[in-house]
C-alpha positions in Angstrom: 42.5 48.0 108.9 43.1 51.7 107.2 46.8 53.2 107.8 46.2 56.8 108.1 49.0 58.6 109.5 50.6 61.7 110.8 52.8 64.0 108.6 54.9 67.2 108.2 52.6 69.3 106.5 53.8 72.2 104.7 51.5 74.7 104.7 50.8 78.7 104.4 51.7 81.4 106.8 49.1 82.5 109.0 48.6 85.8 107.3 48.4 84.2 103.8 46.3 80.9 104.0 43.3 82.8 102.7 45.1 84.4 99.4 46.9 81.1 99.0 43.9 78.3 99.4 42.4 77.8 96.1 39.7 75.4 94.8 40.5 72.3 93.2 42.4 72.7 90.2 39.6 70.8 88.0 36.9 73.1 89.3 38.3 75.7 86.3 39.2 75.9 82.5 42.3 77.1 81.4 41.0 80.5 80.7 38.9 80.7 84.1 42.5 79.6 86.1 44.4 82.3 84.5 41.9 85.2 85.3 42.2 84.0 89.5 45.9 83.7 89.3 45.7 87.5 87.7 43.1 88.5 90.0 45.1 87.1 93.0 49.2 86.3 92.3 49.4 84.4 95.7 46.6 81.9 94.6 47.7 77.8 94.6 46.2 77.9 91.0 50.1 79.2 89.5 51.5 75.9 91.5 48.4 73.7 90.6 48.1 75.0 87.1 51.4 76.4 86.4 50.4 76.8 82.9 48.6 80.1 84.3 52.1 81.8 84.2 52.8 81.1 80.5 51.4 82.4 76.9 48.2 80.8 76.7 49.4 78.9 73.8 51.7 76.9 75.6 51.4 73.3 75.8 49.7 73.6 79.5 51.2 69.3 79.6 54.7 70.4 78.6 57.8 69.3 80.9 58.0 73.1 81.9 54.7 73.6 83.1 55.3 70.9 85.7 58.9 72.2 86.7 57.6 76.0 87.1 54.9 74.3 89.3 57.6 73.0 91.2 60.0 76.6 91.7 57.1 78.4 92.5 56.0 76.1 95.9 60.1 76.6 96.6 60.4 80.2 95.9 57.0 80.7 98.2 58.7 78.2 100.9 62.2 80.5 100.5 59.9 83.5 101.0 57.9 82.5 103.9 55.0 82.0 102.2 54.6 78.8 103.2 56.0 77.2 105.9 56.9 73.7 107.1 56.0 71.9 110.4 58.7 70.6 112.6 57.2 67.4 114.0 54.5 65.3 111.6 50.8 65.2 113.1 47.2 65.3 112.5 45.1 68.4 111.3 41.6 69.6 112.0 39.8 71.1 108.8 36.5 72.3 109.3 34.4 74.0 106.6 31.1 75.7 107.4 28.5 76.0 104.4 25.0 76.9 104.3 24.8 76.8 107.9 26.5 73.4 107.9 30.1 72.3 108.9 31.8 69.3 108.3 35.2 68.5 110.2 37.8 66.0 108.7 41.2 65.2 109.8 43.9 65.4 107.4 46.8 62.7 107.6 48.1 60.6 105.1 46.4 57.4 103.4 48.1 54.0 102.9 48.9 53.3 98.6 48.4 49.7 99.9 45.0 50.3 101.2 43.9 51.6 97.6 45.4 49.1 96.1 44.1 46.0 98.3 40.3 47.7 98.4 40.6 48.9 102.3 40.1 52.6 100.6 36.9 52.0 98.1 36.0 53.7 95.2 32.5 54.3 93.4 34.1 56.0 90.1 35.9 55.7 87.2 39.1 57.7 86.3 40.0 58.8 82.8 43.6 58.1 82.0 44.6 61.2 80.1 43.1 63.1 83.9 45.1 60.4 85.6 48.5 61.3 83.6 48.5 65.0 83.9 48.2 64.9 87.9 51.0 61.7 87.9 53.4 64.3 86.3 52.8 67.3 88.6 52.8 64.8 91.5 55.9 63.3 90.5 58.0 66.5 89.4 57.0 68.5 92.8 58.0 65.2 94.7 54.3 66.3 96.3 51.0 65.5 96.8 49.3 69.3 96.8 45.4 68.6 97.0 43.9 66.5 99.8 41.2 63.4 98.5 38.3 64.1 99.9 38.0 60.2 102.1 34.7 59.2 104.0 33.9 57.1 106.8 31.2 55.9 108.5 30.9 57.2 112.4 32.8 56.6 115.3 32.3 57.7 118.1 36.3 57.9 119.6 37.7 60.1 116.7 34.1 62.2 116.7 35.2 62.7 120.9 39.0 63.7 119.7 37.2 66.3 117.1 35.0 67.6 119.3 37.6 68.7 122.0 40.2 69.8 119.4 37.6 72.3 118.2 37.7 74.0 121.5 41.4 75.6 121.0 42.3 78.0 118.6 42.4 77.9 114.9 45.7 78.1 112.9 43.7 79.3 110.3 39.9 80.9 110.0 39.0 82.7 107.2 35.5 82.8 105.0 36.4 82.1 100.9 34.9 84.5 98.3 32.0 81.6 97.8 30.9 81.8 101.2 32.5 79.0 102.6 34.2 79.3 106.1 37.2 77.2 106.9 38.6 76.5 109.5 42.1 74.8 110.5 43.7 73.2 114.1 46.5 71.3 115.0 45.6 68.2 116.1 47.6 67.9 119.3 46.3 64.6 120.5 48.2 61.3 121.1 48.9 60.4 117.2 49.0 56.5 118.5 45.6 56.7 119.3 44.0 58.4 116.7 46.0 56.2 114.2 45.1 53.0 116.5 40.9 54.5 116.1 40.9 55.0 112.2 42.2 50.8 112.1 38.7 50.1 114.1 36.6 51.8 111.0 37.2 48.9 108.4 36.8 50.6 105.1 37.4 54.1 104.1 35.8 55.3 100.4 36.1 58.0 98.3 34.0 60.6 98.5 35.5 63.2 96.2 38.8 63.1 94.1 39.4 59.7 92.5 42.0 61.4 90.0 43.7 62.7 92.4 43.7 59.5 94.5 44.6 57.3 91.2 47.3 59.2 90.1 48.8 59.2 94.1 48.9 55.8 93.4 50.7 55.6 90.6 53.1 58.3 91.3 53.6 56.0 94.4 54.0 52.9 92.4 56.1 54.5 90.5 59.2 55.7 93.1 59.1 52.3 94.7 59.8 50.9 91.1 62.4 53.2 91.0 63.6 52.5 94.9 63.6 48.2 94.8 64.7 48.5 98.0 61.9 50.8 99.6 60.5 49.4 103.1 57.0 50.7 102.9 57.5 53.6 105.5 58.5 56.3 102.9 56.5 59.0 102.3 55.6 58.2 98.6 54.1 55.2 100.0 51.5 57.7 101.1 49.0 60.3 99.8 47.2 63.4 101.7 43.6 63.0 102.1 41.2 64.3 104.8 38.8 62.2 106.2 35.2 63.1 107.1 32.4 61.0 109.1 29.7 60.1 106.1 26.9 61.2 108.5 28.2 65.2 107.9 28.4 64.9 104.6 25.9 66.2 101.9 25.6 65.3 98.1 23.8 67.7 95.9 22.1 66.7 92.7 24.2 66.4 89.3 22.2 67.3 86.6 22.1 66.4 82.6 21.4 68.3 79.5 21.2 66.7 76.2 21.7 68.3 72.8 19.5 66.8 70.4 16.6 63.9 70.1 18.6 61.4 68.4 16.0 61.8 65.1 12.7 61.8 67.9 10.3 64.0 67.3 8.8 65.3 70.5 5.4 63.5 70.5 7.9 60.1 69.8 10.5 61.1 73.1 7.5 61.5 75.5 5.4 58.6 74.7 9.0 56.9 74.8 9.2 58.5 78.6 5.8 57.3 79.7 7.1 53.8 79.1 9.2 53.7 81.9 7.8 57.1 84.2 4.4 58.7 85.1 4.9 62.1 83.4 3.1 65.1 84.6 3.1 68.6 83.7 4.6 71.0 86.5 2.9 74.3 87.4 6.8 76.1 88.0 10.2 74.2 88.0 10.2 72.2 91.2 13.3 70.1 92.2 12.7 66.2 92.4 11.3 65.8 96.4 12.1 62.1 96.4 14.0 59.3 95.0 12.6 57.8 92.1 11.8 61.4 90.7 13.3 63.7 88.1 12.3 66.9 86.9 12.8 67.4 83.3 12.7 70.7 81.2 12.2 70.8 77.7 10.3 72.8 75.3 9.9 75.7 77.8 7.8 73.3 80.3 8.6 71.6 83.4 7.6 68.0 83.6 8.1 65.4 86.7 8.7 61.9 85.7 7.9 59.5 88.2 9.8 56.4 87.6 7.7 52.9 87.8 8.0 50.8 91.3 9.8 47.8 89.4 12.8 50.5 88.7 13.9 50.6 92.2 13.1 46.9 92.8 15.4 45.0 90.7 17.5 42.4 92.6 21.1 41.6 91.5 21.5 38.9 88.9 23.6 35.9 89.6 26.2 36.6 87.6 27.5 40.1 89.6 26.6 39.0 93.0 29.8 40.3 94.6 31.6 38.1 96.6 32.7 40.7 99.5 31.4 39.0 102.6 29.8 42.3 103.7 27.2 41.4 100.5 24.8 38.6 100.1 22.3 37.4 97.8 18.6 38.5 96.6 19.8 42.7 97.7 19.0 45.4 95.7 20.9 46.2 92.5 23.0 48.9 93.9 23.8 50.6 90.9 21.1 50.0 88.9 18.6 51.0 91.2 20.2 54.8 91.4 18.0 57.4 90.1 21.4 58.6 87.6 21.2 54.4 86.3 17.5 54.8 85.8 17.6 57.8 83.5 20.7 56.7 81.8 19.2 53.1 81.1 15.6 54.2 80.3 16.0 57.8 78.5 19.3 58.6 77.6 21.1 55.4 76.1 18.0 54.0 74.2 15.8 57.1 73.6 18.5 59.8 72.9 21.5 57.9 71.6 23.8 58.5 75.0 25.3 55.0 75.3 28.2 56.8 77.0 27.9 59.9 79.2 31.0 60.0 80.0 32.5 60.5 76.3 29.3 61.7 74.1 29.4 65.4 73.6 26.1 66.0 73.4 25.5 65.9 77.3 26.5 68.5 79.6 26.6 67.7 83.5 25.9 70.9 85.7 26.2 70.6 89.4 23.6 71.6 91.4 24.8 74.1 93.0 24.2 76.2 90.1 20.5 75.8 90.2 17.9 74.6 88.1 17.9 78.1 86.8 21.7 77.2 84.9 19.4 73.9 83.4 16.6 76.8 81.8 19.1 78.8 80.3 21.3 76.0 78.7 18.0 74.7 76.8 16.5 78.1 76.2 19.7 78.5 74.6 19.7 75.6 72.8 17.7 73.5 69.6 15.9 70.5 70.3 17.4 70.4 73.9 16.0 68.7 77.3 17.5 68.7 80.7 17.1 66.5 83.5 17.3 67.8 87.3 17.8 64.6 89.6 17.3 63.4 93.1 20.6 63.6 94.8 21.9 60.0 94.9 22.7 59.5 99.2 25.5 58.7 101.0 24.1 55.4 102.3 24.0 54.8 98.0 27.3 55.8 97.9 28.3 53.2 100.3 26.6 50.5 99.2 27.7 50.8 95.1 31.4 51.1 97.1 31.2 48.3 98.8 29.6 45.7 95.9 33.2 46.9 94.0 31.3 48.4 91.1 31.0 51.8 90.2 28.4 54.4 89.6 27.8 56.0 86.1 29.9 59.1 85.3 29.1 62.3 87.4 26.7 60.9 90.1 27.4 62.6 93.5 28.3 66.7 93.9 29.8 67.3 96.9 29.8 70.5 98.0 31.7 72.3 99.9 35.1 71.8 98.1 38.2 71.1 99.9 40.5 74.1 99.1 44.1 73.2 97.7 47.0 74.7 99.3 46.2 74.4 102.5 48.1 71.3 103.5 51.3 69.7 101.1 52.5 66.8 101.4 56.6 66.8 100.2 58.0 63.3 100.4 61.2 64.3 99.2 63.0 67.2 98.1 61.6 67.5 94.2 63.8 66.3 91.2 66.2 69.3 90.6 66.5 70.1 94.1 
């Protein structure tokens, strides 16, 4: 049963929230992060990235960086920049993209959940990601950017949302990308929304498994250093917003490979036709259905077509999982994913990728730049081919989750982005205060 809970979020003043809100802080380089905080000195970039207020050849993981992080969010709390709520609740957060909104409630996740598998996962984390975020979360005594948590439907908290909706916003304002978001006080009866979110079962992670990872372990942390913590501190909680899975939308992530690991071209495409039907497009098309992938290489578009066994493979045996909500003879989750396919077939045995998520030969572009971002990288490039994929589903997403393995690297997009800045979590005054 998931513990989400209210809290006393501090957040911007009314007048600020759209100069303050920012994108995630690993949506930018270093160089990309300084140029906003310069374009906009309000921007939750010079608290997420503090290292965007020093010489650029500072050591963005030095101790300061972390403690100027920290002064800033109290000099913008001293200054009214941000303020803090009297009474702990839920929020509303809707954001409106493309001429689709989704609307999550923000609240505060259980450590315990993560750690017991109530909150699932479908992604790995990278332990030098992990460490930087443990730092900032543990000097700010904060958690400063929501996870981005999925559930599937109900129909109670989609009645509470619904009504809420009806007042008026704290917040409204449209983001520079196009994005509308919109924020409410959630004035229901907190009881009952917490006693609704313990009916779901299972939560997952849709976006954000740094983030949530190093929650965790900043959490795990403070009750090593409190042996006498009761479980109903804040660090024992991290800020996420939750979204029904049903409003959600995945876009595409895309590969380009540098290089044809010694193939000529003639050797990579009769390698391809092993595996895929390969025809020649007429214009660049994106993939129409699972099971199809659009590649790009040599100035021509070609759709590969992968063969019916692909998508048929049952699990072995031997990684049956045992979670009750499983059973024998199903569908390889992960290895029936159109990512798995291209990674299994084409990149690790034709092109010498045996792992995306280190090799720097591949590049991973998010759809949302277009397949026009996947032309120019190989026009640009020698001996280059790019891959535009079928977006993997939610109801994929769900199913990898719940077997307890995980998806390769960069499988799901989400977009729209949940902006940073907008809600903070303190769970104690920082060290140094």
């Amino acid at each position: 049963m998931p513990v989400i809970r209210p809290f006393r979020s501090v957040r911007p003043s009314e007048e600020k929230a759209a100069s303050i809100a920012a994108l995630p802080y690993d949506v930018y380089n270093r160089k990309e992060a300084k140029e906003a905080v310069q374009k906009n000195p309000l921007s939750f970039l010079k608290i997420d990235r503090a290292e965007t207020q020093f010489p650029d050849d500072t050591d963005m993981y030095s101790p300061q960086v972390y403690e100027r992080a920290r002064d800033t969010l109290q000099e913008m709390i001293a200054d009214g920049s941000f303020i803090e709520d009297e009474e702990p609740c839920y929020y509303l957060y809707a954001l409106t993209f493309a001429g689709r909104t989704q609307t999550g409630i923000a609240g505060c996740a259980s450590i315990d959940d993560y750690l017991d598998g109530t909150i699932r996962r479908h992604e790995d984390t990278k332990k030098e990601k992990e460490s930087d975020r443990i730092r900032h979360v543990d000097t700010m005594s904060a958690h400063t950017g929501p996870v981005f948590l999925a559930y599937r439907p109900h129909p109670g908290l989609k009645r509470i949302t619904e009504a809420a909706k009806k007042a008026a916003p704290l917040y409204d304002f449209t983001a520079d990308d196009g994005v509308r978001h919109q924020v409410w006080k959630l004035n229901h009866d907190q009881a009952h929304i917490a006693e609704l979110f313990k009916e779901i079962g299972h939560i997952y992670i849709a976006d954000g498994h740094h983030r949530a990872a190093s929650a965790i372990k900043a959490g795990l942390k403070r009750r090593r250093e409190h042996p006498d913590y009761d479980g109903t501190e804040e660090f024992n909680y991290f800020l996420c917003v939750l979204f029904p899975a049903d409003e959600l939308k995945i876009y595409d992530y895309n590969r380009v490979v540098s290089g044809w690991n010694g193939l000529t071209f003639e050797e990579l495409m009769e390698g391809i036709a092993k595996h895929f039907d390969v025809a020649e497009l007429a214009e660049q098309t994106h993939p129409q259905q699972k099971g199809r992938i659009s590649m790009y290489i040599r100035g021509k578009w070609y759709q590969l077509t992968a063969h019916a066994d692909l998508h048929s493979n049952a699990l072995p045996d031997e990684v049956i999982p045992s979670r009750g909500d499983m059973h024998c003879g199903m569908l390889d989750p992960v290895g029936s994913l159109d990512v798995s396919i291209l990674q299994n077939k084409v990149l690790a045995p034709l092109l010498g990728i045996r792992d995306p998520g280190t090799d720097p030969r591949i590049t991973f572009v998010g759809g949302i730049r277009g397949l026009e971002e996947l032309v120019r990288l190989v026009d640009e490039g020698t001996e280059t081919a790019a891959f535009a994929m079928y977006p993997t589903s939610m109801d994929e997403l769900l199913a990898v989750a719940d077997s307890g393995r995980l998806m390769p690297p960069k499988s799901t997009w989400f977009e729209p982005k949940l902006l940073s800045g907008l809600f903070i979590h303190l769970f104690e005054p920082p060290k140094g205060q």
